[in-house]
N, C-alpha and C positions, 0 to 999 in steps of 0.2 A: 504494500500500500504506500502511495507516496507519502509524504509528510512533508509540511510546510517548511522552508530556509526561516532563519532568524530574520525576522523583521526589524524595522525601526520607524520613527513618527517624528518627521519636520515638522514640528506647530502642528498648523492645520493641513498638510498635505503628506499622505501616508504610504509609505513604501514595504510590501509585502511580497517576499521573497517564498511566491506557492512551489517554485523547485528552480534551481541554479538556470534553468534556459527559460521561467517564467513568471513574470513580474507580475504584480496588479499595484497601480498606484491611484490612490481615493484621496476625493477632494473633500475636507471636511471643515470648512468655512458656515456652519448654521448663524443665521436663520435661514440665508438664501444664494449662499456660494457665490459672495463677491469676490472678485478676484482684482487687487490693489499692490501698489510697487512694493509692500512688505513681503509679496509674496513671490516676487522676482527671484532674490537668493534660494529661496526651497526650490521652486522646482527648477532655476538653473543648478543647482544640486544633483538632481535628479536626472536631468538631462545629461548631464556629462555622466554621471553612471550607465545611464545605457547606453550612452556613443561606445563607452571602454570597456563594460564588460565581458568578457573574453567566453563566457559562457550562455550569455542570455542571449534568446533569437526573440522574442514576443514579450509586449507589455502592453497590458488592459486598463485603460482607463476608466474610472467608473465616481462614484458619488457615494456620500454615507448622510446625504444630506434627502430629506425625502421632499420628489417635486423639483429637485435643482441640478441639474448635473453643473455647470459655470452660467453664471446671470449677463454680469455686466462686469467692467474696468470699475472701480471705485471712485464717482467723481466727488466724494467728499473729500479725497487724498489731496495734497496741496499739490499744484501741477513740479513744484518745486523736487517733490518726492521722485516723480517718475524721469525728471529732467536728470540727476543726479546719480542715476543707475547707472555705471561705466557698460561702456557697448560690447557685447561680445564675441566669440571669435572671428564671426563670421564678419563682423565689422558694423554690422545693423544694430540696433538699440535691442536693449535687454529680451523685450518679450517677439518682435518679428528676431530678434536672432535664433531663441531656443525653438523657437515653432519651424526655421528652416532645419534645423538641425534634426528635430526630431524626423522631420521627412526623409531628412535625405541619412540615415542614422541605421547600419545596418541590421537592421531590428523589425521586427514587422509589429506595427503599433497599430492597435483597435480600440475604438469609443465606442463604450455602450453604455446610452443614451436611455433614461429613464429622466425625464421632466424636462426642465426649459436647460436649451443650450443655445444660451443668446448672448450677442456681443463674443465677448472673449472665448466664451463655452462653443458658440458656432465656430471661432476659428480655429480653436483647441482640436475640434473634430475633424476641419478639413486638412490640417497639417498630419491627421493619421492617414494611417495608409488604409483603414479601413473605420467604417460607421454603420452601427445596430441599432435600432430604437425601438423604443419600446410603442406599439401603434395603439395604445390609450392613455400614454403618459408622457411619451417625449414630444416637442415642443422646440424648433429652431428658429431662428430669425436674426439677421443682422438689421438691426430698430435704428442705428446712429444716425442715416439721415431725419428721421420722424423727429428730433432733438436737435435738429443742425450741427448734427455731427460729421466728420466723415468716418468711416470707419478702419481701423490703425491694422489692424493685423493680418494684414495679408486676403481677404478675399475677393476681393476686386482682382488679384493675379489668381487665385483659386477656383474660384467659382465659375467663373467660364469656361474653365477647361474641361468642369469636372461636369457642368449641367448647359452649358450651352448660353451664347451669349445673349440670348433674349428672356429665359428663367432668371437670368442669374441678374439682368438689370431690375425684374418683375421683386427678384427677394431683397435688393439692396435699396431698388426705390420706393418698390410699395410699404416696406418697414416693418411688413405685416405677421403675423406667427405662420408659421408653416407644419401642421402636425405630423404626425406619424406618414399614415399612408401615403400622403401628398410629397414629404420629402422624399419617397419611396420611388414614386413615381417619376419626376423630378432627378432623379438620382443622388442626392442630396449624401442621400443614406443609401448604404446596400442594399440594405432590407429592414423593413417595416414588420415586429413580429410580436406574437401578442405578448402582454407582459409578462405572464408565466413562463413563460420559455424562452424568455429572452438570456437569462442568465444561463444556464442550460447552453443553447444555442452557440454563446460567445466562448462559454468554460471550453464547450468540444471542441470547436475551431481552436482556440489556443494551443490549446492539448494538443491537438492533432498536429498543428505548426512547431509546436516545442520539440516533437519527436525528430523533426526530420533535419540534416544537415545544414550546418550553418554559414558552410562556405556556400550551396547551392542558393539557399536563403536571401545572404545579403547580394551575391551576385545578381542572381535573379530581381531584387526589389532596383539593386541598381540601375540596369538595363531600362528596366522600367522609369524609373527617377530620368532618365535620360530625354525618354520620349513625353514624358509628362509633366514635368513639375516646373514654376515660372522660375527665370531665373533674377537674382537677388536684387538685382537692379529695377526689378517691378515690385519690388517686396518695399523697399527702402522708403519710397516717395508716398505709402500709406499710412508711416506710422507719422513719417515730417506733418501731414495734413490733419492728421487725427490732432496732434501735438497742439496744432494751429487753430483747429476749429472751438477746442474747447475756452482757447481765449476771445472767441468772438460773441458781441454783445447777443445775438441773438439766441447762439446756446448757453450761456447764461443763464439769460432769462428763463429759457426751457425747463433746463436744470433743476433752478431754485424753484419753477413750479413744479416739477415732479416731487423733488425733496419734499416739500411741503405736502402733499399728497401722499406721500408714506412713501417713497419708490423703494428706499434704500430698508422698508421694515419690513418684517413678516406678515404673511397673513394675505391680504388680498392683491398680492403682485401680478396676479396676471393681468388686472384691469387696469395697470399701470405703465404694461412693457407693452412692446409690438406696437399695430400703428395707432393704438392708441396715445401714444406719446404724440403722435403729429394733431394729435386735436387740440393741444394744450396750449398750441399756438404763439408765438412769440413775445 
């Protein structure tokens, strides 16, 4: 019977070593899995663990938060915070660096998606090499234009490759939630599958990827990475804009009226994200 490697817990992002070729690391930020420059160090932590480790072929991304896999970037963080974060190897600012890296990372990385994966949580996903949803629970959307934002981490080079350039203007302009079946559809996600069997589902695929060779593995994802993934140069000029937008007076405004509306509390956040954000108006 297998048995679990030793674990360990960065704060709130948790790394669980289920056998030497496979990981699961859970996000565990409650009430609603903001993800803020505090949490830059953890999973650039992380990331460099699985660039290096000489054993691991798969790591599962998932939530211990229920209803959230990643929400949003934290704008109650002082922009100061996220400006101050040294850029990483790749040369791009802290968080468009570890999300190119996880892609291009010889590892084959999966999101399974139980609640909202929006903002950060959506790009979280498309930087894997693979996405599972749960199709009564999971919930995507990049909402930053409905805010006057634009959005930082990379899907604007992502999403068109992966859904096509007219879906993927419909997800970043409309702002709107996009559930289960539809990001299914869409191709958003893999697969859309019911929530009981979603954990099930993602456990065997791992498993079954963890069995097999790891030079075949990274070579193989690489080839692929070749013919698919944007290169870094399309990546860069999303996080510069995001940076920019949140100092302009009109997402501002936006802002401080979500805040005041609860955005950043528990409890009734879904009538707060997606395009409801663009009704709140400037």
């Amino acid at each position: 019977m297998n048995r679990p490697e030793p674990s360990f817990t960065t704060q709130e992002i948790k790394l669980e070593r289920r056998l030497p070729s496979y990981w699961r690391v859970t996000f565990d930020m409650p009430p609603v899995n903001i993800f803020g420059p505090r949490h830059l160090p953890q999973l650039g932590d992380i990331i460099t663990a699985i660039e290096t480790d000489p054993q691991l072929k798969v790591v599962v991304f998932d939530s211990a938060v229920d209803g959230f896999f990643i929400t949003h970037y934290d704008f109650l963080a002082p922009l100061e915070d996220s400006l101050q974060v040294p850029p990483g190897p790749t040369g791009l600012q802290a968080l468009p660096d570890m999300l190119v890296r996880l892609s291009r990372a010889p590892v084959v990385s999966i999101a399974a998606i139980r609640g909202r994966a929006t903002g950060v949580g959506s790009e979280l996903a498309l930087a894997s090499d693979m996405r599972f949803a749960s199709r009564e629970k999971a919930i995507l959307s990049q909402w930053e234009v409905g805010a006057g934002l634009v959005p930082g981490g990379g899907p604007m080079a992502r999403l068109p490759r992966l859904i096509g350039r007219g879906r993927a203007l419909e997800v970043l302009l409309g702002a709107d939630d996009i559930h289960g079946d539809l990001a299914e559809r869409y191709g958003y996600v893999n697969r859309s599958l019911p929530d009981a069997e979603l954990d099930g589902f993602v456990e065997a695929l791992a498993m079954r990827i963890a069995s097999f060779d790891k030079d075949a593995i990274a070579e193989t994802k690489h080839l692929v990475d070749v013919a698919s993934l944007p290169p870094d140069v399309e990546i860069k000029p999303e996080w510069d804009a995001f940076l920019a937008s949140r100092g302009r007076p009109a997402s501002r405004n936006t802002l401080t009226a979500l805040r005041a509306r609860g955005f950043h509390r528990a409890g009734d956040v879904e009538s707060r994200l997606g395009f409801h954000v663009g009704q709140i108006g400037d």
